[in-house]
DRENPA-886560 format. One record per residue (C-alpha): residue number from 1; residue in one letter; x negated, y negated, z. Coordinates in pm, 1 decimal. Example, Ala and Ser with C-alpha at 12.3 -4.5 7.8 and 13.67 -1.06 7.14 Angstrom:
2
num, residuo, X, Y, Z
1, A, -1230.0, 450.0, 780.0
2, S, -1367.0, 106.0, 714.0
//
This chain:
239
num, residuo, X, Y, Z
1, X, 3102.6, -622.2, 693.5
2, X, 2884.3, -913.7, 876.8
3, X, 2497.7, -759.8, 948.6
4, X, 2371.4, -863.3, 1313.7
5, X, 1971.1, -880.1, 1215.6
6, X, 1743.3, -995.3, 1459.2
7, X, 1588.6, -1293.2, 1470.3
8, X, 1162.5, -1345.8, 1509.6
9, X, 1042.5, -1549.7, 1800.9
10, X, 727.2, -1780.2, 1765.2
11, X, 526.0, -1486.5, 1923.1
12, X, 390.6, -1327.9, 1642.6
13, X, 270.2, -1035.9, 1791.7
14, X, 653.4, -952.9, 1873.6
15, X, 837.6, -726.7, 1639.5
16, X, 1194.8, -522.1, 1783.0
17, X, 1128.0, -183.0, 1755.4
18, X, 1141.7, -2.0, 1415.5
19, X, 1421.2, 239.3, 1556.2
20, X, 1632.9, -44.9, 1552.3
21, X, 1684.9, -66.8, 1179.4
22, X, 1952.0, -82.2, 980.4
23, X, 2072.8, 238.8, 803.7
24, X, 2201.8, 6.0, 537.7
25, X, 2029.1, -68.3, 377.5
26, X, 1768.4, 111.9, 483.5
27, X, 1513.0, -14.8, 702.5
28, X, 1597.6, -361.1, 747.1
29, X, 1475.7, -515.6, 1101.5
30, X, 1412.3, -840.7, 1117.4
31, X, 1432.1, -1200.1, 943.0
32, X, 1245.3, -1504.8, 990.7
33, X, 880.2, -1544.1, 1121.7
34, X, 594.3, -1617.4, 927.2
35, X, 325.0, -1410.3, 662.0
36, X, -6.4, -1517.5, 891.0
37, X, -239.7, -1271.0, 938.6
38, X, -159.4, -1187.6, 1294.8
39, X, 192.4, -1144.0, 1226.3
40, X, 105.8, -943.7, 931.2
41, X, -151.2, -692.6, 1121.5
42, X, 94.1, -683.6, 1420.1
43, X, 387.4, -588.6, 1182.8
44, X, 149.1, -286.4, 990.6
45, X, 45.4, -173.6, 1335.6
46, X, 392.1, -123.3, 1473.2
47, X, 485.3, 46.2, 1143.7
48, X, 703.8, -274.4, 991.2
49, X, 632.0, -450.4, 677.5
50, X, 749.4, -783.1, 484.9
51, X, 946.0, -745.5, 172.2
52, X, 1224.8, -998.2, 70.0
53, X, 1284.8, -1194.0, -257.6
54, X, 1307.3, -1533.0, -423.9
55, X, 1552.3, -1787.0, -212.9
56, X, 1602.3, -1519.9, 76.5
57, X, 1432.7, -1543.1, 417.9
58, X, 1120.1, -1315.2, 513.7
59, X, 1248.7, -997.7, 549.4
60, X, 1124.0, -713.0, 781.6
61, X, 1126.4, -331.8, 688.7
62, X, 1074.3, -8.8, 876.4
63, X, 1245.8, 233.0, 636.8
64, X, 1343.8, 589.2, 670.2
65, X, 1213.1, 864.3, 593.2
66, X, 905.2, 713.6, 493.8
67, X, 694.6, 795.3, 153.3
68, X, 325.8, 940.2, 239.0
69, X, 76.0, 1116.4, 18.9
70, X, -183.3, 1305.1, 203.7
71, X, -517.4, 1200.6, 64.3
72, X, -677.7, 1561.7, 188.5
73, X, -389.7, 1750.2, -77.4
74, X, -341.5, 1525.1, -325.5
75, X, -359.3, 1647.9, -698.5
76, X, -327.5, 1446.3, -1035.1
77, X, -117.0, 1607.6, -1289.0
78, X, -353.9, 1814.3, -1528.4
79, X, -287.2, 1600.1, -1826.2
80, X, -409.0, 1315.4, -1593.3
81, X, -733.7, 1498.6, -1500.0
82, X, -779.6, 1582.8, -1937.7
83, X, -719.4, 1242.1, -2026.3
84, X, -933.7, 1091.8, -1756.3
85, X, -1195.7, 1341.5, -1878.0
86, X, -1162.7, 1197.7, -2229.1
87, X, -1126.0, 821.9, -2155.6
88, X, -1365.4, 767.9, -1853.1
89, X, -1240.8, 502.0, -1744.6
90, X, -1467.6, 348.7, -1403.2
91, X, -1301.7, 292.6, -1115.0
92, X, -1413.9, 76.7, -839.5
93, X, -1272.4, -57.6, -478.3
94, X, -1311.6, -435.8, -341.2
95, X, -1461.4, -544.5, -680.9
96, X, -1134.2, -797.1, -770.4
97, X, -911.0, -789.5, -495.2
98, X, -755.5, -1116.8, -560.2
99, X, -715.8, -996.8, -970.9
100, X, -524.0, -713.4, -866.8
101, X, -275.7, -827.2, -656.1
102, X, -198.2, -1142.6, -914.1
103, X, -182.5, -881.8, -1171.3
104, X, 41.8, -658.2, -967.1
105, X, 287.3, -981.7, -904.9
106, X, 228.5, -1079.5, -1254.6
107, X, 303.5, -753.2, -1463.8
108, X, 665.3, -706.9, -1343.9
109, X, 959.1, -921.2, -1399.9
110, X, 1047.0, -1265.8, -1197.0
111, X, 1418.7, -1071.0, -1111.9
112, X, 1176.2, -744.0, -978.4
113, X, 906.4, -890.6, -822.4
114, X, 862.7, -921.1, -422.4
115, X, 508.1, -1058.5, -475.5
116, X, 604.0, -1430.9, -484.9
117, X, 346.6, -1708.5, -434.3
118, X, 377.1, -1669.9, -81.6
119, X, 260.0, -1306.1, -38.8
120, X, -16.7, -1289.5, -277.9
121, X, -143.8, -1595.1, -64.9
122, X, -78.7, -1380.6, 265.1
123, X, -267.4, -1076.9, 126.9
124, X, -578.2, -1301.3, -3.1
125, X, -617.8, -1422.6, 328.7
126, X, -614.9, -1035.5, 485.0
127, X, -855.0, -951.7, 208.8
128, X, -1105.1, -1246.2, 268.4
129, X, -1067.6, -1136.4, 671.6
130, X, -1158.7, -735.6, 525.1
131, X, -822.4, -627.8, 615.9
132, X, -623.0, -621.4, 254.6
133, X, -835.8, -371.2, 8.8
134, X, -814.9, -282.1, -395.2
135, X, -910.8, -24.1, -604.3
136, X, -973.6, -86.5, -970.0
137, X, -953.7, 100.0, -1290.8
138, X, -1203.7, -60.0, -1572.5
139, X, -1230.6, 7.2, -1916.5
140, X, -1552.4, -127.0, -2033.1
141, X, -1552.9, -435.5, -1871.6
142, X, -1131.4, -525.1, -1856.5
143, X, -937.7, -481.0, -1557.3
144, X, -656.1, -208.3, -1649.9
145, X, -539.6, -116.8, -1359.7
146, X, -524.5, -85.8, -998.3
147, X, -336.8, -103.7, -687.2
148, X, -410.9, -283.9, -327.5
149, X, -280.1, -228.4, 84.4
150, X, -373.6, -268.5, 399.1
151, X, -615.6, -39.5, 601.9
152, X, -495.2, 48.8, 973.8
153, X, -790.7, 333.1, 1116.9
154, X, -736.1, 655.4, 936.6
155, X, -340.6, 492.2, 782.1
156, X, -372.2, 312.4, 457.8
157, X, -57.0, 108.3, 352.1
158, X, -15.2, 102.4, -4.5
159, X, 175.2, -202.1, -106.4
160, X, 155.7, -232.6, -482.7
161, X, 13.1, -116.2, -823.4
162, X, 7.7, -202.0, -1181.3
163, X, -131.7, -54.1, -1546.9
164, X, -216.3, -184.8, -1847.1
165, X, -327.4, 101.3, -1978.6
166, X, -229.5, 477.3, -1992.3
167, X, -233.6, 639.1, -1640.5
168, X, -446.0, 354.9, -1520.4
169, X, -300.9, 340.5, -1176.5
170, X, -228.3, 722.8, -1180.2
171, X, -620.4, 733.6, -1177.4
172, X, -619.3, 455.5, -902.8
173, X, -488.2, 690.5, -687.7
174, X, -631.5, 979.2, -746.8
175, X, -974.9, 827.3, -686.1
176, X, -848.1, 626.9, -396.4
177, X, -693.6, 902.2, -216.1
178, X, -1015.1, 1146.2, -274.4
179, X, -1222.8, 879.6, -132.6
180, X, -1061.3, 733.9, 145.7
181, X, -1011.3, 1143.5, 256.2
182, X, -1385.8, 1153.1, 191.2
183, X, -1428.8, 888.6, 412.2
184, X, -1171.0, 1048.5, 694.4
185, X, -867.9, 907.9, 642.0
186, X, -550.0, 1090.5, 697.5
187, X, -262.9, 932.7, 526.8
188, X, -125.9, 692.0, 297.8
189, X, 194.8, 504.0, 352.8
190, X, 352.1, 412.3, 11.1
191, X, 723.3, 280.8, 185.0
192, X, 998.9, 379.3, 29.2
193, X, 1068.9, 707.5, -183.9
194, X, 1155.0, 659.2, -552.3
195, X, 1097.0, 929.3, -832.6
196, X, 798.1, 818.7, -945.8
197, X, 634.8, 831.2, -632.1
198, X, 775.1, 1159.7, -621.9
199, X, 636.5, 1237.9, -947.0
200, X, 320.4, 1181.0, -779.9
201, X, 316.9, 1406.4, -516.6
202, X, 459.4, 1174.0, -245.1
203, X, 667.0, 1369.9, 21.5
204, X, 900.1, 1235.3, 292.9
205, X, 813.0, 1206.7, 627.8
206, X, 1107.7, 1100.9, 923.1
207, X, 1085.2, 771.6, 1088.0
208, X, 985.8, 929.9, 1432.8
209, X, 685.6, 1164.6, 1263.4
210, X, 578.3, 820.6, 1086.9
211, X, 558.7, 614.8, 1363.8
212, X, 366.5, 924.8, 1588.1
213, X, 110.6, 974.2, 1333.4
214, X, 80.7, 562.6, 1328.7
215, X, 2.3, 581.3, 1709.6
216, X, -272.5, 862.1, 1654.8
217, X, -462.9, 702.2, 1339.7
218, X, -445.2, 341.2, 1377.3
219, X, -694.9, 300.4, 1651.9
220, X, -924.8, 610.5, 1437.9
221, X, -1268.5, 539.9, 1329.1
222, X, -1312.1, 569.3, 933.4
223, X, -1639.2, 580.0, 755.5
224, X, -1758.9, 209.6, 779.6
225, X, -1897.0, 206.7, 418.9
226, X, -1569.5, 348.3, 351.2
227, X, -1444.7, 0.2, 220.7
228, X, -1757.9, -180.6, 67.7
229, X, -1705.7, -313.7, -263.5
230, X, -1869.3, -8.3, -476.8
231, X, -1791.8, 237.0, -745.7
232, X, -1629.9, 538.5, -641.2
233, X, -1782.9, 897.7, -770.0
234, X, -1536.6, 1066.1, -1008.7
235, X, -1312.0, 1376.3, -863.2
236, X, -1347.5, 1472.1, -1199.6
237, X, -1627.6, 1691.7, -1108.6
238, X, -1454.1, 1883.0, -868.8
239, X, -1181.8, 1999.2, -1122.8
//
């Protein structure tokens, strides 16, 4: 069965709209076009993302239902809140940005991984322009952990994570999602449902809601300290 997919013009603020995606499979929009920054900020604004693999074209996703975790709600498993107690692990945001998404491309298979040279240059370039953001998960002074997105207003896009060590991005998030609520944000976008997102506390949310709570926060005014590079208080003591 031949797959009509449209095509990206040189205007890279241009993107067809997300509810003309492919059921199958699921989400797919658009090919072609480039990873600058403009292209990449217009795609997160409009609700679209990049995602394609090794020898394929750039490939354009707006994916339904989507994944979200509410940052306000969301709760670590109590076995993650014991063994943070125990380990203490520090966890920090915009401290090694560029570390953590190398280490997210690097810690999973060449046939798995979407993060090709390509798209950890891309996101480097967002970071250095205070667009692309990390947390961090330390112990002592090695990088464990961590996970890194893109911020739109009170919408954070969550594009990968990676551990090295026991529950080390678990804890990512936990922090991540108590501070960034802390700092009023309203929702983070983690793409496309699997079970271990589920796992995590991730529910679904319909293409139409997505997109309507995308209009509302991406023009919202977040704490402006909100992504400084810092260490970020423990949730622990709130447990």
């Amino acid at each position: 069965m031949a797959i009509y997919l449209t095509e990206l013009t040189q205007d890279k603020d241009w993107f067809p709209s997300p509810f003309e995606a492919l059921d199958d499979p699921n989400g797919l929009l658009a090919f072609g076009g480039d990873l600058s920054p403009e292209r990449v900020l217009a795609a997160y604004h409009r609700g679209i993302f990049p995602w394609f693999s090794a020898n394929e074209p750039i490939l354009w996703w707006s994916p339904a239902p989507r994944a979200v975790f509410d940052p306000k709600t969301f709760k670590p498993a109590k076995s993650v809140k014991k063994f943070q107690r125990k380990a203490q692990y520090r966890v920090s945001i915009n401290r090694a940005t560029n570390q953590v998404i190398e280490l997210c491309a690097s810690t999973r298979s060449a046939e798995e991984t979407w993060i090709l040279p390509s798209m950890i240059d891309a996101y480097q370039k967002l970071a250095r322009m205070g667009h692309c953001h990390s947390v961090e998960v330390w112990q002592e002074n090695e990088l464990v952990g961590g996970l890194y997105g893109i911020n739109v207003g009170g919408l954070f896009c969550g594009e990968s994570m990676f551990s090295l060590k026991t529950n080390a991005s678990k804890i990512a998030l936990w922090y991540f999602s108590h501070h960034f609520s802390q700092c009023g944000g309203q929702l983070i976008d983690c793409q496309i449902m699997n079970d271990h997102l589920a796992s995590l506390g991730a529910f679904s949310m319909e293409r139409e809601d997505f997109l309507k709570s995308l209009l509302s926060l991406k023009n919202k005014t977040i704490n402006e300290k909100c992504f400084i590079s810092q260490w970020l208080s423990s949730p622990v003591k709130e447990i």
